[in-house]
N, C-alpha and C positions, 0 to 999 in steps of 0.2 A: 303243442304240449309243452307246459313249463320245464326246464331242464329239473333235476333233482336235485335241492340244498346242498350246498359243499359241508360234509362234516366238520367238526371244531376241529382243531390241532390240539393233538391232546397234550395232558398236561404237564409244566417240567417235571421234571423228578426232585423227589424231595431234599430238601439238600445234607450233606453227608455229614452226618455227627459227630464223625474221627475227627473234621477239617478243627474243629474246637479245643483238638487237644494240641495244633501244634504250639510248640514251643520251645526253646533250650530244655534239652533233660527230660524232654517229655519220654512216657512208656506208654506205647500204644499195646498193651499187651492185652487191654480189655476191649479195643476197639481197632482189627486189623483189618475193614475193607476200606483202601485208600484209592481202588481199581479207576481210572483216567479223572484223577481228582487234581487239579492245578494247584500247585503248591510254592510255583516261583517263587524267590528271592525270600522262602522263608527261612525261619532261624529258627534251626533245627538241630545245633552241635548238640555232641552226647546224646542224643536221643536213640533212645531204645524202638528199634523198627521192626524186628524179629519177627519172623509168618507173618507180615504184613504184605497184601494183596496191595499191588503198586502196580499194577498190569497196566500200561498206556498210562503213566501218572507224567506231569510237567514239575521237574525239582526244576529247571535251567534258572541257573544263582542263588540256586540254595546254599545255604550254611551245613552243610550236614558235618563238618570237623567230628571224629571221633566216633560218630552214629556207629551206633551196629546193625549188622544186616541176615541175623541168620535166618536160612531158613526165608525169607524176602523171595517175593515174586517180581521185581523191573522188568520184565519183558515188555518191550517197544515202548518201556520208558524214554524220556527226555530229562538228561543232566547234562546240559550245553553249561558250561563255566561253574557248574557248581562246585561247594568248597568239602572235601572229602578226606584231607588231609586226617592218617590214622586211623580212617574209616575200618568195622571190619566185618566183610563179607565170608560167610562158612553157606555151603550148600546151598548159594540163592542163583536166582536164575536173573541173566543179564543179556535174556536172547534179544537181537536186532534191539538193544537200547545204543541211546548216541549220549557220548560222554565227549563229545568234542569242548578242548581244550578245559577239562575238566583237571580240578589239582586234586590227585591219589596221591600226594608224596608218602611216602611210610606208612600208607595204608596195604592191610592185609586180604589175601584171599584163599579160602581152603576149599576147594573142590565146587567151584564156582562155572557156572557156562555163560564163557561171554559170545557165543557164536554169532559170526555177522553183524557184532554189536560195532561204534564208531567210534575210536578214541583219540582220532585226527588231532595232532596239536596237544592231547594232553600230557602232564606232568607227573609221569609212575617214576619220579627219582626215588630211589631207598626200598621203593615196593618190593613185599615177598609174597609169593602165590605157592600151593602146591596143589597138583591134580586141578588146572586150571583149563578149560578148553577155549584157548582162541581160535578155533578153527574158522577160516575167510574172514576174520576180523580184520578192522582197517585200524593203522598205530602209524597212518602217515605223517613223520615229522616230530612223533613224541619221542618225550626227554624217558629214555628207562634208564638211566646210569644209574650204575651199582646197584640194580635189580636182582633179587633172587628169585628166578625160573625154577622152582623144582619140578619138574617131569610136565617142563613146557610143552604143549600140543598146540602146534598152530599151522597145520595144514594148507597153505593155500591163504596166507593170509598175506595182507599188504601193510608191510614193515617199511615203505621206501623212505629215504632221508631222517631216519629216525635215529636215534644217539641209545645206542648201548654197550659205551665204555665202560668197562670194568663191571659188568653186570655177569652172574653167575647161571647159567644155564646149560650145565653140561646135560649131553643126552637128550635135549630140546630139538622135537618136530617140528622141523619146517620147510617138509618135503614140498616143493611146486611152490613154495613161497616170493613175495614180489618182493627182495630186498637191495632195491638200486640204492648206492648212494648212502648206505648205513655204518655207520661208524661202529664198528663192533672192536674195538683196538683195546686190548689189557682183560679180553673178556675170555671167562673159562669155557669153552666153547667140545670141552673132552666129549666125545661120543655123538655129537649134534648129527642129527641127519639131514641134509639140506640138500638131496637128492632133487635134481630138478629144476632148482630154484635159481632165479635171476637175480646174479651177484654183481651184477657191472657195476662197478668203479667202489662198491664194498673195502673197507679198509679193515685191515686186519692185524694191525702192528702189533706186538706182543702179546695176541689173543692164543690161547692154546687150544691146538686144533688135535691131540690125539684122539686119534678111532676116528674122529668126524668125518662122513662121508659128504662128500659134493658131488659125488658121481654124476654126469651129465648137466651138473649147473652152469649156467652164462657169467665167465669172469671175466667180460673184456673191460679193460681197464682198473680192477679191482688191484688192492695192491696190499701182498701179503708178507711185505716186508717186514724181516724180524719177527713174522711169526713161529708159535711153538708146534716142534714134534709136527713138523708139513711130511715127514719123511716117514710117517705112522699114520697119515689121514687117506684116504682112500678119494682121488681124480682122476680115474678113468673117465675118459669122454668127457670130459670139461669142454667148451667153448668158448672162443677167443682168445685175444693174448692179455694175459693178464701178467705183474709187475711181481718179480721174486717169488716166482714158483718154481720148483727143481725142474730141471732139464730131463724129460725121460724119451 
């Protein structure tokens, strides 16, 4: 008995009509399903992206300088090295996308969910966020100097060897957090909860630490010399020896 005919493979899908509007300055505001549509190394500064549907999309080396993003779907996006400088995200979701070594300089975020997203390497110099959720987000090795954190939430996230000199995050979550090795030195660090969190070799020179709790955080070898108001932050059950901490 003859086997039965392999069916056709059916057919691509049609190709996506939005792909036509990119361009500098484009407004995709009449055409937002961009959903896993490849868009590498396009040139996309100022472009208006607002409730555009970017769900699994490839920007890696896009242009996007200045883009707006409100209201934006990225989840499990790809922005490997794209140019984001001034970018500005309000209410878009940024769940499990990878922004590795991606440049955010003085780009903004308002109430954004970057959870589990990849920012390995990139360049949040200048960046201000508020109501921003990095919870288990990875920032290993990024530049945030003179970042504003307002009402940072980062749970559980891995910050290690990451630069956030003089960056402003008082009152910032970052209970259980991986921060080996992080430069936090001249940063406003008032009320910060970092309960839990792995501080080994953390440097903290002129950061102010009033209210800040470290309670049961790992400081061996962190060095909190000339830091502020240590004698107002709260280290009970800290581990290890760490470098200019009060003798109690």
């Amino acid at each position: 008995t003859p086997l039965p005919a392999t069916p056709p493979p059916p057919p691509p899908p049609p190709p996506n009509a939005c792909i036509k509007l990119v361009a500098p300055a484009a407004d995709f505001a009449s055409c937002l399903y961009l959903r896993n549509a490849d868009l590498r190394n396009s040139s996309l500064a100022k472009a208006k992206l607002d409730n555009t549907d970017l769900y699994g999309a490839t920007l890696d080396g896009a242009d996007l300088t200045e883009a707006t993003f409100h209201g934006s779907d990225l989840t499990s996006a790809s922005l490997d090295h794209a140019k984001l400088a001034r970018a500005d995200f309000v209410d878009a979701s940024l769940i499990d996308a990878s922004l590795r070594l991606a440049d955010l300089r003085r780009s903004t975020m308002t109430m954004v969910d970057l959870r589990r997203s990849n920012l390995s390497g990139a360049s949040l110099r200048g960046m201000v966020t508020y109501r921003t959720n990095w919870g288990r987000c990875v920032l290993r090795g990024a530049d945030l100097e003179e970042s504003v954190l307002r009402d940072f939430s980062g749970a559980g996230a891995d910050v290690q060897d990451s630069n956030l000199r003089w960056s402003k995050m008082s009152f910032a979550w970052l209970v259980g957090a991986s921060a080996r090795n992080v430069d936090f030195s001249h940063a406003d660090m008032q009320g910060a909860n970092l309960s839990g969190a792995d501080l080994q070799r953390a440097r903290f020179s002129g950061s102010d630490l009033k209210w800040a709790i470290l309670a049961g955080a790992s400081v061996d070898g962190a060095d909190f010399t000339g830091a502020q108001h240590l004698e107002l932050s709260q280290l009970r059950s800290t581990t290890g020896k760490a470098i200019g901490l009060p003798v109690t």
